[in-house]
SEMARVEX-127509 format. One record per residue (C-alpha): residue number from 1; x negated, y, z negated. Coordinates in nm, 2 decimals. Layout:
REM residues N
dodren->NUM; c1->X; c2->Y; c3->Z
...
END
This chain:
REM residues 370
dodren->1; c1->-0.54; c2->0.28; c3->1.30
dodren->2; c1->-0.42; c2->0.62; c3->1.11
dodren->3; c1->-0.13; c2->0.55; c3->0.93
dodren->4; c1->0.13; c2->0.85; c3->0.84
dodren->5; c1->0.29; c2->0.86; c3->0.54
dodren->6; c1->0.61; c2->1.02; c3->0.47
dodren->7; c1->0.41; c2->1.21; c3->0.17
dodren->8; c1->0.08; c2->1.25; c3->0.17
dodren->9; c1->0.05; c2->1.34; c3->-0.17
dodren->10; c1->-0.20; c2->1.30; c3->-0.42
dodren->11; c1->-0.07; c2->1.11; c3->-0.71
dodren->12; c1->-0.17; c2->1.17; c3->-1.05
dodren->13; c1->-0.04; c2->1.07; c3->-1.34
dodren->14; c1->-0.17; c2->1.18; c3->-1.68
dodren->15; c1->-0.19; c2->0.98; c3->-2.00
dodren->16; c1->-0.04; c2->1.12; c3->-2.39
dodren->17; c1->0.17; c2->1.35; c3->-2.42
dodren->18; c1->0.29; c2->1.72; c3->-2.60
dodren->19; c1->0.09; c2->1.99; c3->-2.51
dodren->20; c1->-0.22; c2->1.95; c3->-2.26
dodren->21; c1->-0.49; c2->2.25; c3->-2.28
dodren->22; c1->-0.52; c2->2.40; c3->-1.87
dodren->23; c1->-0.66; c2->2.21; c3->-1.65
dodren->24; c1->-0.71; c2->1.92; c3->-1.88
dodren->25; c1->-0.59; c2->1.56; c3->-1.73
dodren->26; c1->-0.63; c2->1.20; c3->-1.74
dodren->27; c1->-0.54; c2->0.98; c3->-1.45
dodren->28; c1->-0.42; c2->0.67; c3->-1.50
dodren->29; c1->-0.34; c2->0.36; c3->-1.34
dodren->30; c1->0.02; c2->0.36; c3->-1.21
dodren->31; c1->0.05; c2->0.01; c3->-1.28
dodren->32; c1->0.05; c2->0.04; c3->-1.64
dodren->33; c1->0.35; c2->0.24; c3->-1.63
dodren->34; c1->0.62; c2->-0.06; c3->-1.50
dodren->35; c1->0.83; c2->-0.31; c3->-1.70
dodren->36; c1->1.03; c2->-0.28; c3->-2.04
dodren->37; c1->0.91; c2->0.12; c3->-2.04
dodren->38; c1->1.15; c2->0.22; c3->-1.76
dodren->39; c1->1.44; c2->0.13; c3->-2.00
dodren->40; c1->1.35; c2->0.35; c3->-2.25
dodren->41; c1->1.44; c2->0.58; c3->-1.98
dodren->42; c1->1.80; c2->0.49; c3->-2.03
dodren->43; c1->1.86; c2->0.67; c3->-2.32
dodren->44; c1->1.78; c2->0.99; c3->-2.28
dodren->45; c1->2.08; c2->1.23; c3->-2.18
dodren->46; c1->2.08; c2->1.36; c3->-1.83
dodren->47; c1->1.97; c2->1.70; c3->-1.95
dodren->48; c1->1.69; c2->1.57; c3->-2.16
dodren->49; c1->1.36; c2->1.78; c3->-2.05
dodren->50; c1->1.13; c2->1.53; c3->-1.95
dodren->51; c1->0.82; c2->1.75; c3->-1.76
dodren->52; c1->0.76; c2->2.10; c3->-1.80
dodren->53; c1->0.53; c2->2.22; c3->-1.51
dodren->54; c1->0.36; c2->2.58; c3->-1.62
dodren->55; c1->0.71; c2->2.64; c3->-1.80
dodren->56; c1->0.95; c2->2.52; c3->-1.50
dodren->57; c1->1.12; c2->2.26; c3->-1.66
dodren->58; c1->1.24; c2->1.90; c3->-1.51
dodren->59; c1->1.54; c2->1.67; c3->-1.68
dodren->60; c1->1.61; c2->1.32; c3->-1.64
dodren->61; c1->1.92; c2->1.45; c3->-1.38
dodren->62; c1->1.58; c2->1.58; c3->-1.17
dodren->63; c1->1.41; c2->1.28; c3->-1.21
dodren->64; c1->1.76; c2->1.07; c3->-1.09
dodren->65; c1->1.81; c2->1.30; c3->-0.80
dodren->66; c1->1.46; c2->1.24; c3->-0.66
dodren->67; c1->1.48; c2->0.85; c3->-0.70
dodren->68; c1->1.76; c2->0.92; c3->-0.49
dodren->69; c1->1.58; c2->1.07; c3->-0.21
dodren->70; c1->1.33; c2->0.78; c3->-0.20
dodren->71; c1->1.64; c2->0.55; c3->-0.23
dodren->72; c1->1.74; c2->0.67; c3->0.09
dodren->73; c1->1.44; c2->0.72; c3->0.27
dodren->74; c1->1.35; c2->0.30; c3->0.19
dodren->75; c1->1.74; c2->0.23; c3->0.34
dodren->76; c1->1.66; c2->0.40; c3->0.64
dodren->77; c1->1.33; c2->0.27; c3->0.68
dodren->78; c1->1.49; c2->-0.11; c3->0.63
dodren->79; c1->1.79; c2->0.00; c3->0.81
dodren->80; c1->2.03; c2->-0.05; c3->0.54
dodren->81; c1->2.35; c2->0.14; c3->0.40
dodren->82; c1->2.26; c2->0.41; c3->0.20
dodren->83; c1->2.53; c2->0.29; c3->-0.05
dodren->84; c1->2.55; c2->-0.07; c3->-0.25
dodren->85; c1->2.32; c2->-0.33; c3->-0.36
dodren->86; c1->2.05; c2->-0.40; c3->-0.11
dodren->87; c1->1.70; c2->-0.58; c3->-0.27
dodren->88; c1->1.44; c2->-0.47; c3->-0.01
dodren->89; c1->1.53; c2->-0.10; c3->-0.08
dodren->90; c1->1.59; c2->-0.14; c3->-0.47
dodren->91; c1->1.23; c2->-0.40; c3->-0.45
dodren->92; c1->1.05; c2->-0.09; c3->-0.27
dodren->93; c1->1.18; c2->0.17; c3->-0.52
dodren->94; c1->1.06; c2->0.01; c3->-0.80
dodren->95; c1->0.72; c2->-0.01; c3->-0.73
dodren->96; c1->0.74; c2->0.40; c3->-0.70
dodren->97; c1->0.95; c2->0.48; c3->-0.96
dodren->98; c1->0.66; c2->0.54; c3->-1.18
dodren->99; c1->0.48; c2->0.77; c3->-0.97
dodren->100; c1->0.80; c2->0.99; c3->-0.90
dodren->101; c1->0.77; c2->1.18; c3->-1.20
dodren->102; c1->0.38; c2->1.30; c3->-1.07
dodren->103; c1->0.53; c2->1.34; c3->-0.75
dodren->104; c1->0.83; c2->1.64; c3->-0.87
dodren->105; c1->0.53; c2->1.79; c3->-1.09
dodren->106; c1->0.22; c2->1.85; c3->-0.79
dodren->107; c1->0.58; c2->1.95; c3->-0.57
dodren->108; c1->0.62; c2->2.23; c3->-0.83
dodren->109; c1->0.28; c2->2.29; c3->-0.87
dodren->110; c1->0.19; c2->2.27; c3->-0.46
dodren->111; c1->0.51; c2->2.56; c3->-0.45
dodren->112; c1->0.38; c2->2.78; c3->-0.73
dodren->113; c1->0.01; c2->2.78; c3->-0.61
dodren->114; c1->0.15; c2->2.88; c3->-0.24
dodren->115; c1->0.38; c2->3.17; c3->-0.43
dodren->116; c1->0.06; c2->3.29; c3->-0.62
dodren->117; c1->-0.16; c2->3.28; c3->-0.32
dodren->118; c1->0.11; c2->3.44; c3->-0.07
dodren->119; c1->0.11; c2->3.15; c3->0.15
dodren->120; c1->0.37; c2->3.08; c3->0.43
dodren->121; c1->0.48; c2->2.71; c3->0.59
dodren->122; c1->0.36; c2->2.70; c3->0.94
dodren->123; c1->0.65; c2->2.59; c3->1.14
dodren->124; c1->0.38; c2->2.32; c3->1.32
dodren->125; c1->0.34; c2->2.19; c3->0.99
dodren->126; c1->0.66; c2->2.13; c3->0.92
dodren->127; c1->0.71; c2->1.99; c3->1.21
dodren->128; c1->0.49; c2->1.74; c3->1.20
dodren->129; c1->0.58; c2->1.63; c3->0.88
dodren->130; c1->0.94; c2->1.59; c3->1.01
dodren->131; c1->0.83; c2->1.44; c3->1.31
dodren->132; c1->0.65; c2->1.19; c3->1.06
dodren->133; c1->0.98; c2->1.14; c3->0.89
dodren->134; c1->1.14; c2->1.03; c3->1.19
dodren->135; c1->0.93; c2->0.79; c3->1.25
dodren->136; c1->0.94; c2->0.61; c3->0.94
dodren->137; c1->1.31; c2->0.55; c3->0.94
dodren->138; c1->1.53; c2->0.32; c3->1.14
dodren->139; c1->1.79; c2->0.51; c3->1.21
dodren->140; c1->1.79; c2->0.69; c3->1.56
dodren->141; c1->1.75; c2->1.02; c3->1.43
dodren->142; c1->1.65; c2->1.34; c3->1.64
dodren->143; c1->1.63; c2->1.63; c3->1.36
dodren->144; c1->1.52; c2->1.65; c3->1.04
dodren->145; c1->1.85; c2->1.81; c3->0.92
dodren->146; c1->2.02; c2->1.53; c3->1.06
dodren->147; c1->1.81; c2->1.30; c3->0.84
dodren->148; c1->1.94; c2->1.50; c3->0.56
dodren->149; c1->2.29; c2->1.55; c3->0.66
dodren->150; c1->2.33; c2->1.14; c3->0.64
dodren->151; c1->2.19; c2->1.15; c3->0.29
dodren->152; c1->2.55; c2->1.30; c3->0.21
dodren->153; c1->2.44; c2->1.41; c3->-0.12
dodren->154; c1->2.36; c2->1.81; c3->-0.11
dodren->155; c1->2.15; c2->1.81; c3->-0.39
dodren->156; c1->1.95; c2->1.47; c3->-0.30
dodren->157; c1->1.87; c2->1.64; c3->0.03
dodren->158; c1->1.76; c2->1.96; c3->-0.10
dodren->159; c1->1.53; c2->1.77; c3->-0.34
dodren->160; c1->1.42; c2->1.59; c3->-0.03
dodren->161; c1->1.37; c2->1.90; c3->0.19
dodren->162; c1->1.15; c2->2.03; c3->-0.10
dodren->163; c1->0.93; c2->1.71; c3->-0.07
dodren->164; c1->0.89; c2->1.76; c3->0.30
dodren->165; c1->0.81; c2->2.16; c3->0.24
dodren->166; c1->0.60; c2->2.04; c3->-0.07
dodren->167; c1->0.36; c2->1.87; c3->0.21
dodren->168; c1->0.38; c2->2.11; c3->0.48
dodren->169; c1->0.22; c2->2.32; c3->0.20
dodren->170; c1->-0.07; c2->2.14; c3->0.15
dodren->171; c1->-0.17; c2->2.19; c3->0.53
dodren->172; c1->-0.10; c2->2.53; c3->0.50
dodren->173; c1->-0.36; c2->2.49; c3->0.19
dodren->174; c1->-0.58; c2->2.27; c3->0.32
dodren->175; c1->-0.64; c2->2.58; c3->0.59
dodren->176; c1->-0.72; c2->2.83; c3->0.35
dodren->177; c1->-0.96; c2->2.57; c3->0.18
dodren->178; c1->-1.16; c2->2.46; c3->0.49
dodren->179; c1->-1.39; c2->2.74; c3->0.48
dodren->180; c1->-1.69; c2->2.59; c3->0.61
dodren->181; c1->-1.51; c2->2.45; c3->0.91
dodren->182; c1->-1.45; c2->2.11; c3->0.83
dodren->183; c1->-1.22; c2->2.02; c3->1.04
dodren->184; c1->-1.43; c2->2.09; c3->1.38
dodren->185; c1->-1.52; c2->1.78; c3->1.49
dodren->186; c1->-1.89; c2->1.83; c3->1.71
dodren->187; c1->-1.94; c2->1.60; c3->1.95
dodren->188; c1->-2.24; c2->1.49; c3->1.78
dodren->189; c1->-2.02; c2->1.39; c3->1.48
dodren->190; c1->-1.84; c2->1.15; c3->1.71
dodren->191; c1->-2.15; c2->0.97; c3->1.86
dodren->192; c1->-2.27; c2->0.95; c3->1.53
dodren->193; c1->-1.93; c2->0.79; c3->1.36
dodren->194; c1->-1.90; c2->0.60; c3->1.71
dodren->195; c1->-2.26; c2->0.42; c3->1.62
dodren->196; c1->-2.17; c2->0.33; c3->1.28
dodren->197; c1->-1.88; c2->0.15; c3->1.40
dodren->198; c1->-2.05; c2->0.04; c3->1.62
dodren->199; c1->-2.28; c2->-0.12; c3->1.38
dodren->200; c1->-2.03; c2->-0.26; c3->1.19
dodren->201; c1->-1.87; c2->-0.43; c3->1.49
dodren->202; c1->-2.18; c2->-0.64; c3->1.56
dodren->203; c1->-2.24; c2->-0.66; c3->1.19
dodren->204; c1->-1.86; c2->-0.85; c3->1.13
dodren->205; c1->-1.95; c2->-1.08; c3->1.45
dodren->206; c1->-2.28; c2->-1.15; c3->1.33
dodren->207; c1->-2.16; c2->-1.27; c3->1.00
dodren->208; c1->-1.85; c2->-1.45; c3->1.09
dodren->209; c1->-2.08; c2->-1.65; c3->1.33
dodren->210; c1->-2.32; c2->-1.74; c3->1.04
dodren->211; c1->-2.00; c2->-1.84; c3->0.88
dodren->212; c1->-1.92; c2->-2.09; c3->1.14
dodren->213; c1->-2.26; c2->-2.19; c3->1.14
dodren->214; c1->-2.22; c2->-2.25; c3->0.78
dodren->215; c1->-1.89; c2->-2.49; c3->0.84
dodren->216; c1->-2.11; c2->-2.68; c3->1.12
dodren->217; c1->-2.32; c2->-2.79; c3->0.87
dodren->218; c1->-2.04; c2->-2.91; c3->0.63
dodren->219; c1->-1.91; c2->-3.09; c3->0.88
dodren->220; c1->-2.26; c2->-3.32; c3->0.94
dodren->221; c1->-2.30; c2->-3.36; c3->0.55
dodren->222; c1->-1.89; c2->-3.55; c3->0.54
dodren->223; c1->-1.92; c2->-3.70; c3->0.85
dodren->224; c1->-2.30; c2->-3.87; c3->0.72
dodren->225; c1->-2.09; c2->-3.97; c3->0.39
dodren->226; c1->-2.10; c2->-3.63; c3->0.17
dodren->227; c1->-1.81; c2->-3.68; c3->-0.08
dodren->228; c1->-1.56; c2->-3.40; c3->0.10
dodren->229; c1->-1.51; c2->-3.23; c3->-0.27
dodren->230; c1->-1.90; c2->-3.21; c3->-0.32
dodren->231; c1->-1.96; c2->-3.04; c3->0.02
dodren->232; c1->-1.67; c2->-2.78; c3->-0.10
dodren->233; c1->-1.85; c2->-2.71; c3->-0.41
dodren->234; c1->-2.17; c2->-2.63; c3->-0.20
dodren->235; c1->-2.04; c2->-2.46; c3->0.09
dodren->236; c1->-1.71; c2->-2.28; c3->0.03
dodren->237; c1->-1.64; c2->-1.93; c3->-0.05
dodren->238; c1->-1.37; c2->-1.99; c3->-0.32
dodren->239; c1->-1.41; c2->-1.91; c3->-0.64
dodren->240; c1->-1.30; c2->-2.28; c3->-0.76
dodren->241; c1->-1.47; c2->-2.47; c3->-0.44
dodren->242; c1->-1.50; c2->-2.85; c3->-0.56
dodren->243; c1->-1.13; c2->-2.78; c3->-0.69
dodren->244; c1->-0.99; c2->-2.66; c3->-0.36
dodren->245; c1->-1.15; c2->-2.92; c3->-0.12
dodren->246; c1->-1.01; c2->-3.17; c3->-0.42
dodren->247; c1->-0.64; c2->-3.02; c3->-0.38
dodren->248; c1->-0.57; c2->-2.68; c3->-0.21
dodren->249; c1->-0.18; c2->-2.70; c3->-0.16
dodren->250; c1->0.12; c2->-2.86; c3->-0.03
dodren->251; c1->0.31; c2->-2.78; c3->0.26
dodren->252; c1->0.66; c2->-2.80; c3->0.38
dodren->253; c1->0.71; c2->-2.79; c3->0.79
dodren->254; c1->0.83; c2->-2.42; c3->0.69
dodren->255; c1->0.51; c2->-2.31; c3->0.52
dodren->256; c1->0.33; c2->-2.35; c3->0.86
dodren->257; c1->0.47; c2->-2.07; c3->0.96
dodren->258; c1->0.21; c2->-1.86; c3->1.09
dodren->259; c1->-0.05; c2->-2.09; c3->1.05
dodren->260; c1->-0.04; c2->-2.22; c3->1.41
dodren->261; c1->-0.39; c2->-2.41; c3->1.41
dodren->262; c1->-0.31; c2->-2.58; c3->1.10
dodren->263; c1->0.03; c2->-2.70; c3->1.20
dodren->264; c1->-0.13; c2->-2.80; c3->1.52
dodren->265; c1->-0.38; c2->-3.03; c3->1.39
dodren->266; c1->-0.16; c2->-3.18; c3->1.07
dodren->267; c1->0.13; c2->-3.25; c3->1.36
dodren->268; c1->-0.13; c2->-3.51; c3->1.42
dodren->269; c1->-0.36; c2->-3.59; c3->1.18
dodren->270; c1->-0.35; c2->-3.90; c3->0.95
dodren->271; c1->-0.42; c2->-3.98; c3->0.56
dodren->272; c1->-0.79; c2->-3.87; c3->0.48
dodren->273; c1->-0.82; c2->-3.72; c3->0.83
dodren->274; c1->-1.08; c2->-3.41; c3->0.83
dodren->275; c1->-0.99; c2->-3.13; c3->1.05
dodren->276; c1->-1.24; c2->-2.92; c3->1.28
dodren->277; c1->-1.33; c2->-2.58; c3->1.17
dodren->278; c1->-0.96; c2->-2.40; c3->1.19
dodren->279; c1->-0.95; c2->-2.01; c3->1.23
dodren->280; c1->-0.65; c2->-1.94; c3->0.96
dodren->281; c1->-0.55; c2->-1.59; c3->0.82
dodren->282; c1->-0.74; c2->-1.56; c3->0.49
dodren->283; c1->-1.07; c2->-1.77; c3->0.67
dodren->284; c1->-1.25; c2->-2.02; c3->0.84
dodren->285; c1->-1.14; c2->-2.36; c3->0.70
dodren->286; c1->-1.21; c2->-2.75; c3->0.73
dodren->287; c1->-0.95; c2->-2.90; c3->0.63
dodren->288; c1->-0.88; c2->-3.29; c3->0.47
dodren->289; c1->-0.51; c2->-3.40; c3->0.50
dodren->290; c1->-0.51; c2->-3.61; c3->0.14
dodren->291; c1->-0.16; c2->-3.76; c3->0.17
dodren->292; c1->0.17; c2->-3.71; c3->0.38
dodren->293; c1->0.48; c2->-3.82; c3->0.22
dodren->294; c1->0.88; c2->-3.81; c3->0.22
dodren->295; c1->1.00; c2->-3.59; c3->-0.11
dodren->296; c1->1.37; c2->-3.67; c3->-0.13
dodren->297; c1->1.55; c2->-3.29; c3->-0.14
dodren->298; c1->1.91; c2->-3.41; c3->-0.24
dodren->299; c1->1.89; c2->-3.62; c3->-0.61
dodren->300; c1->2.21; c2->-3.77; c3->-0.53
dodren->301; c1->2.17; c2->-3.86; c3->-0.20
dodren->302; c1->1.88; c2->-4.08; c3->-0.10
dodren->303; c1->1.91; c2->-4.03; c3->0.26
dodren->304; c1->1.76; c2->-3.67; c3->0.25
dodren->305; c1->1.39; c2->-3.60; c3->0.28
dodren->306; c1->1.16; c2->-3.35; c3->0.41
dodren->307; c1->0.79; c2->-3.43; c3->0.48
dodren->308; c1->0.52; c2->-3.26; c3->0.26
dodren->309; c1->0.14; c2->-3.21; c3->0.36
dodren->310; c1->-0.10; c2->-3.24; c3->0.10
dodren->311; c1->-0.44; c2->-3.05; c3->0.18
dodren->312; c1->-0.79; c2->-3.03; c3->0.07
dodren->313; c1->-1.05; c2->-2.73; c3->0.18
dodren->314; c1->-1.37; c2->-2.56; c3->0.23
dodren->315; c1->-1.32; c2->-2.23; c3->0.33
dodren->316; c1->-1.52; c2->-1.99; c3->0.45
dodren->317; c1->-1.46; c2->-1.58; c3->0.50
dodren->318; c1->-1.37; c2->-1.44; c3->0.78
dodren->319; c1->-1.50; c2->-1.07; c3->0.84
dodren->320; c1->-1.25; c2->-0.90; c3->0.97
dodren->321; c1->-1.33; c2->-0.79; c3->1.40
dodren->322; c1->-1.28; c2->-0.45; c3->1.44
dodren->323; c1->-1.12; c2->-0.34; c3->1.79
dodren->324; c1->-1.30; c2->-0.09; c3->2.00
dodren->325; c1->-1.21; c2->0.26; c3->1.99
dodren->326; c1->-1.17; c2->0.54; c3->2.23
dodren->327; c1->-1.27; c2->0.90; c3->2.17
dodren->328; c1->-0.96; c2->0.98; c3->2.11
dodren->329; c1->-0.90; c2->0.74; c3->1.83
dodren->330; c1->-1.26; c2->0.85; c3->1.70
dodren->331; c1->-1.19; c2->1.21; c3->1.67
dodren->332; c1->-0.81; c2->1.14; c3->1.47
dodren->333; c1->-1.06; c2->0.87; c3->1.21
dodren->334; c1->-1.27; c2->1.16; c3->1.15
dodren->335; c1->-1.01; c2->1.43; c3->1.11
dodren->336; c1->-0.80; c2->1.22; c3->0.90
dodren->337; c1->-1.11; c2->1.14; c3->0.63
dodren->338; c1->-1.22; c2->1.53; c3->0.65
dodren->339; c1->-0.84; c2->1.61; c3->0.59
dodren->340; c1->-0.84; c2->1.38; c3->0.25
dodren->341; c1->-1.15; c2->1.55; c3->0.15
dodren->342; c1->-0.99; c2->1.92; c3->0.16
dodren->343; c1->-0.69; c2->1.75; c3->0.03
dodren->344; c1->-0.89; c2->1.66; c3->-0.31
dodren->345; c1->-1.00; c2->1.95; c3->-0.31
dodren->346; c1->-0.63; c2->2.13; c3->-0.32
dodren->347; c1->-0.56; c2->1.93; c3->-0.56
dodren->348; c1->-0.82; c2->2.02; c3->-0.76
dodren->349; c1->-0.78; c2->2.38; c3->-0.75
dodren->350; c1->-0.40; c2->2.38; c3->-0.86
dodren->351; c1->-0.49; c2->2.20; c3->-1.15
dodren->352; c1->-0.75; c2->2.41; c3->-1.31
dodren->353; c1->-0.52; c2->2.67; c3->-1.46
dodren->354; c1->-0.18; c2->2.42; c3->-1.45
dodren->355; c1->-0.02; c2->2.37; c3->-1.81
dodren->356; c1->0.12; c2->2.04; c3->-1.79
dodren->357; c1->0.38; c2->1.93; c3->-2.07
dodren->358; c1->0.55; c2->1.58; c3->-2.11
dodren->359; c1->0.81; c2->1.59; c3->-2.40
dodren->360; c1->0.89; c2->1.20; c3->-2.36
dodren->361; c1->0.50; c2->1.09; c3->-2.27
dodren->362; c1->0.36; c2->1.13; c3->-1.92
dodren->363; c1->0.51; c2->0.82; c3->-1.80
dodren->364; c1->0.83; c2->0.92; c3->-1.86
dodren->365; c1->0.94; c2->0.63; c3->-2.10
dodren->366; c1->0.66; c2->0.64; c3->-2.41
dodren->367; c1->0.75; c2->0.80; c3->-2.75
dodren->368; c1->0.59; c2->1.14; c3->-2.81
dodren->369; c1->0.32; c2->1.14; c3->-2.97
dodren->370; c1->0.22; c2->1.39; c3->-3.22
END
């Protein structure tokens, strides 16, 4: 149920550019920040300043180096070479590159505020995050150090070090902010918490049978004569209901995969058959086989064919069951959730006296503006 993360960073990234008053900031949404900008990114020299963090200042070589580290970190984690073409890592590493940038700047900023304030990694801390780090890569490591000693690079794995420091900061930090005690978890914070999930087991169960109840009904209405595509308008939870139970898709024997009840009864079923309610991954469904057919996959050979499904359906949602938890797992929800509250609240504090400059536009690739 907790998830670790190799970085548990806050990510912010700021919109403009040139110089920002202290503490001034707008986040913005990562996603705007992919596409045709990266290539602008191309032409700047290596030693082209591209952030300046309270006058520390970061070039395009920086920037490279720490897409490096992440580069790495997503072979090991698939279990790739670190060297070569591979498209899972180079996929992965695109969908962070725009973020990296905010990463190296609250790094810096995480370091200077510890500096200021006097404060020291605690070894458990950075053990943990190492331990974390192992973990998340697929590569039989035993030590961080061996972790970086693969990476081969010196400088790559000193950026990389200084990412793993960077968080074992922020507990350090998160410490000195958690003056009222908020991480001591009281028993009664754990019955209470251990109610309200409670609650919201029965709740899901409660729904999901209403659901079914729901499909039940369908199910009388097509079998007294209801057009199928009229009962999908009334009952389904689609957006385009009528539309769906008229066509929903098309399947090859592959695209079953994972959909075991739904292979299971089209295996089976016949032209204009209507399925029973079918428990699938994104809901409860009745389904209507509309056709079943032999598509030729080979233009110049007649001989080769592959059968295609074609499917109508109502679907209904299906609220998600949570599983039961034991104290244990109770006390690590709450400790987690009360961590990312001091963690906000770090992240706030270093950013009320930070200058923040961005000489190329905060996302790195956007002309500066004036």
């Amino acid at each position: 149920m907790i998830k670790h993360t190799l970085y548990i960073l806050l990510i912010l990234v700021f919109a403009g550019c040139g110089r920002k008053e202290k503490g001034q900031y707008i986040p913005k949404d990562p996603g705007e920040y992919v596409g045709n900008d990266i290539k602008q990114m191309s032409e700047l020299n290596d030693d082209a300043v591209i952030l300046i963090v309270n006058g520390v200042s970061f070039t395009k070589k920086d920037f490279n180096d720490t897409c490096s580290v992440f580069d790495k970190m997503l072979r090991m984690k698939h279990g790739v070479p670190l060297t070569g073409f591979n498209p899972k890592a180079y996929e992965s590493l695109e969908k962070m590159r725009p973020n990296i940038l905010s990463r190296i700047m609250r790094s810096e900023l995480v370091h200077q505020f510890a500096r200021e304030k006097n404060i020291q990694i605690k070894d458990g801390y950075f053990n943990e995050v190492a331990a974390n780090v192992l973990k998340s890569i697929n590569r039989g490591h035993s030590t961080f150090d061996s972790v970086c000693a693969e990476m081969g690079d010196e400088t790559v794995a000193r950026k990389f070090r200084t990412l793993a420091e960077c968080e074992a900061l922020e507990f350090s930090l998160r410490d000195l902010f958690d003056t009222n005690g908020i991480l001591n978890i009281a028993e009664s914070d754990v019955i209470s918490y251990s109610n309200r999930y409670m609650k919201s087991i029965g709740e899901a169960e409660r729904k999901n049978k209403e659901q079914v109840k729901q499909l039940e009904e369908a199910l009388e209405k097509i079998a007294s004569g209801v057009d199928f595509a009229e009962a999908g308008l009334k009952y389904s939870d689609s957006k385009d209901g009528k539309e769906e139970a008229e066509f929903w898709d098309e399947y090859y024997k592959e695209d079953f995969d994972g959909e075991d009840n739904l292979e299971s009864w089209a295996m089976t079923a016949k032209k204009g058959d209507v399925s029973g309610i079918l428990e699938m991954d994104d809901g409860y469904s009745i389904v209507r086989l509309n056709d079943i057919r032999q598509d030729q996959t080979d233009p110049d050979d007649e001989s080769s064919t592959e059968t295609v499904w074609e499917f109508g359906r109502i679907r209904k949602d299906l609220f998600e069951s949570l599983p039961q938890l034991t104290h244990d797992e109770i006390v690590a929800a709450l400790t987690e959730g009360r961590k990312e509250r001091i963690q906000k609240i770090v992240g706030e504090e270093i950013m009320k006296t930070a200058v923040i400059e961005w000489p190329y536009g905060t996302n790195l690739f956007e002309n500066a503006k004036n």
